[in-house]
C-alpha positions as CSV (number, residue, x, y, z in Angstrom):
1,X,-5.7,10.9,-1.3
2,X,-8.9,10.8,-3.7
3,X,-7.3,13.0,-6.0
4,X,-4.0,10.5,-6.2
5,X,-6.4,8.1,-7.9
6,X,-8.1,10.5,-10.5
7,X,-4.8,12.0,-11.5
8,X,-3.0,8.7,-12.1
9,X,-6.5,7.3,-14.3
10,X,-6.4,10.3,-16.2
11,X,-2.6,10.0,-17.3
12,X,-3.4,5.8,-17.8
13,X,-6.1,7.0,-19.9
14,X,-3.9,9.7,-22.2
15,X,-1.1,6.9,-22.4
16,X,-3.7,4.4,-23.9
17,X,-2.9,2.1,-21.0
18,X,-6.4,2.1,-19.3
19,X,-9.1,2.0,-22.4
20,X,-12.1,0.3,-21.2
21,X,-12.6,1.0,-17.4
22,X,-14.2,-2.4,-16.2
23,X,-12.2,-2.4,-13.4
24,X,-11.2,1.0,-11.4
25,X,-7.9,1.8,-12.0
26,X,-7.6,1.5,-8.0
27,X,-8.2,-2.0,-8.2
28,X,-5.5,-2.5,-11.1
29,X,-2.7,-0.7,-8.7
30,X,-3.8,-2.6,-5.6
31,X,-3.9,-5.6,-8.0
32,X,-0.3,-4.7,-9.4
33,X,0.9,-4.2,-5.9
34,X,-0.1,-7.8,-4.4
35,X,1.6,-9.0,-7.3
36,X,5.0,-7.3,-7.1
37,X,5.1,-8.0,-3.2
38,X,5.2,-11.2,-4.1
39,X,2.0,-12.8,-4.7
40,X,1.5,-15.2,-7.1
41,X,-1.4,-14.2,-10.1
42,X,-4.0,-16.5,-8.4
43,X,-3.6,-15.3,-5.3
44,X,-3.8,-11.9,-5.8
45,X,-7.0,-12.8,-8.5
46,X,-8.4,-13.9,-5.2
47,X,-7.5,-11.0,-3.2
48,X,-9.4,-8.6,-5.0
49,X,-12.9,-10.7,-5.3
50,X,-13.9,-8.9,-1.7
51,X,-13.5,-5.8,-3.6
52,X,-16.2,-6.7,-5.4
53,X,-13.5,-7.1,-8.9
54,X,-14.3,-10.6,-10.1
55,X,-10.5,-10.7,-12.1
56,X,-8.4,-13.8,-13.5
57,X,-5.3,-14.1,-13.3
58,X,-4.7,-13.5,-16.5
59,X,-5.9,-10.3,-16.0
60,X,-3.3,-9.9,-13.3
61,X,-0.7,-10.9,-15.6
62,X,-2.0,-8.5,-17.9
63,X,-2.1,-5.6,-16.1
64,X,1.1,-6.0,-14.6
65,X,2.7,-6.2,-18.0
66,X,1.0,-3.0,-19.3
67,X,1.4,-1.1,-15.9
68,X,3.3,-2.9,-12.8
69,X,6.8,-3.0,-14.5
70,X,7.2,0.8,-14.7
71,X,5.3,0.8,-10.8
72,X,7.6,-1.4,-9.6
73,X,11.0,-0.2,-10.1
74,X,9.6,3.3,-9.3
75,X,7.7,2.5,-6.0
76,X,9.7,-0.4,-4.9
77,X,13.6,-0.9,-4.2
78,X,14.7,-3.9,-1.7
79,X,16.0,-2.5,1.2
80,X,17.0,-3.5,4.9
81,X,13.8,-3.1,7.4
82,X,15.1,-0.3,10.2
83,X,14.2,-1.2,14.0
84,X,12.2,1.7,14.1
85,X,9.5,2.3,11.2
86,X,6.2,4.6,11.1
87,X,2.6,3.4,10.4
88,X,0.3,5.3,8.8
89,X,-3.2,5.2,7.0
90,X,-5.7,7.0,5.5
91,X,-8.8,6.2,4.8
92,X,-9.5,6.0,0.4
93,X,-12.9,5.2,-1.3
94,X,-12.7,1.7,-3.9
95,X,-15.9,2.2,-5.9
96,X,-18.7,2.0,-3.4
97,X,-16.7,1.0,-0.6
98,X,-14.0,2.5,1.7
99,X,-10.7,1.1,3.0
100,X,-7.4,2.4,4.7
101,X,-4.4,2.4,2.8
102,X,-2.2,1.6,5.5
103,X,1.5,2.9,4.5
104,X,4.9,1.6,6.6
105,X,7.4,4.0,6.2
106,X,11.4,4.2,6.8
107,X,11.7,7.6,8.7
108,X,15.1,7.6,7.8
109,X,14.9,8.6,4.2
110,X,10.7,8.4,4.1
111,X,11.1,5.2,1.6
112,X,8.1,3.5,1.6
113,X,8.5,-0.2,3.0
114,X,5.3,-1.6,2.8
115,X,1.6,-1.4,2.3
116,X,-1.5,-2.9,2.3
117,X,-5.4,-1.8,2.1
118,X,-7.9,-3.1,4.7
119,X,-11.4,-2.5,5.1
120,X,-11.5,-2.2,8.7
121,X,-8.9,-0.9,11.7
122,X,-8.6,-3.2,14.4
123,X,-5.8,-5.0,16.3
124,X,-6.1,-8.1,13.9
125,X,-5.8,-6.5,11.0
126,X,-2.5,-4.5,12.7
127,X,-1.4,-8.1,13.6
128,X,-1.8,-9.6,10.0
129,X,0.3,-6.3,8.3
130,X,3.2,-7.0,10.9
131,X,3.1,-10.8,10.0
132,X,3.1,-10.1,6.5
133,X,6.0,-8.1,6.8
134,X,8.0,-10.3,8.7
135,X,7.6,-12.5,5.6
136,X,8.9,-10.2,3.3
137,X,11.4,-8.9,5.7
138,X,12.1,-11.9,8.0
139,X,11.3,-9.5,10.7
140,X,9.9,-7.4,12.4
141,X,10.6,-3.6,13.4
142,X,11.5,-3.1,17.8
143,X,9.7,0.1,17.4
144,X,6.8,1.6,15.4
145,X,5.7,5.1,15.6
146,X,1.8,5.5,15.0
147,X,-0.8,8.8,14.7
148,X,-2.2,7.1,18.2
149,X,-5.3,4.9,16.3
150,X,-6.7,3.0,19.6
151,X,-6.3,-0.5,17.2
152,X,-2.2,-0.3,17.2
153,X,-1.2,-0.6,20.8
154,X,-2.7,-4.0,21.8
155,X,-1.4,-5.9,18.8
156,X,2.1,-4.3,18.8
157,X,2.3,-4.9,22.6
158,X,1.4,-8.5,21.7
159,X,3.7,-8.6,19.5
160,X,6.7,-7.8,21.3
161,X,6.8,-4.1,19.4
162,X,7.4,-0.9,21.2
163,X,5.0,1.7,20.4
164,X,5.0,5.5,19.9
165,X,2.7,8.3,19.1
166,X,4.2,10.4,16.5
167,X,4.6,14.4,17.5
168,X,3.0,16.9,14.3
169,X,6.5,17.6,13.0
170,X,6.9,13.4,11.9
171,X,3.0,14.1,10.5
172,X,3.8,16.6,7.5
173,X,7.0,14.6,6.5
174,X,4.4,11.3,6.5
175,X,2.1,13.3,4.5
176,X,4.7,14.3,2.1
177,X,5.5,10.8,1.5
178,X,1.6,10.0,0.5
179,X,2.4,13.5,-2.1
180,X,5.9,11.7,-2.9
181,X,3.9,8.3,-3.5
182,X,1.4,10.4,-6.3
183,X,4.3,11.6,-8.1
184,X,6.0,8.5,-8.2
185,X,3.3,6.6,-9.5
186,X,2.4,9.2,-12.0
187,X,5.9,9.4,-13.7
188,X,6.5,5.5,-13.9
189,X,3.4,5.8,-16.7
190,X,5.5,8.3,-18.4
């Protein structure tokens, strides 16, 4: 997953759309992603401060119109939430710190549904990705399918969500939706 980000830098770079690299170009697509799920440009300004990217929202705004519009109709179509979804992360490296892109997926066609990059794996922060879905969804999923993470099954069980631990067949297509993802965000900057 490293490589996603050093791929898609170097092709922001030859387009002339990344010139002067004060802010890693993974904090500009997490940036860009707050903002098309919705965020407004403060909000998402805010968000990335714990990253240690002290960004206006101007910045935001700016970013979004070099970059986000060509992300977003790429990565991005509205579509109906299934009952059953899989949840997946992995863990990536923002400058000196690491996080877990955590990644919900449609295993009906392998869409991508939603996303969202902690710093930690606990129950909460399972809690907080399901309540921030039922916002953009107005629901939530009956069933999730998970790699097994020992954070997933409390919150979900709170939460009224029936839980699964995904067989190795289910892992390779989830893994070929994090390849899908990198070519996806790679030819929205062509």
């Amino acid at each position: 997953m490293l490589n996603v980000f050093e791929d898609i830098k170097s092709k922001l770079k030859q387009l002339g759309l990344v010139k002067k690299e004060r802010t890693p170009v993974e904090l500009i697509l997490y940036g860009i992603y707050c903002y098309i799920l919705g965020l407004s440009l403060r909000k998402t300004a805010i968000i990335l401060q714990p990253l240690e990217a002290i960004v206006s929202h101007v910045a935001v705004w700016k970013w979004n119109h070099k970059i986000g519009r060509k992300l977003k109709s790429s990565l991005f179509r509205k579509q109906k939430l299934p009952e059953i979804i899989i949840v997946d992360e992995t863990e990536i490296k923002i400058g000196n710190r690491c996080g877990y892109l955590c990644v919900a997926i449609n295993p009906y066609d392998m869409s991508i549904l939603y996303m969202k990059l902690p710093f930690s794996r606990s129950s909460l922060v399972v809690l907080f990705f399901f309540r921030e879905m039922r916002k953009i969804y107005g629901r939530i999923p009956s069933v999730v399918i998970t790699d097994g993470g020992t954070w997933y099954p409390y919150a979900l069980q709170n939460m009224g969500i029936q839980h699964y631990v995904f067989s190795d067949g289910i892992r390779s297509r989830v893994e070929s939706v994090i390849a899908r993802l990198k070519r996806k965000m790679m030819s929205s900057a062509d």
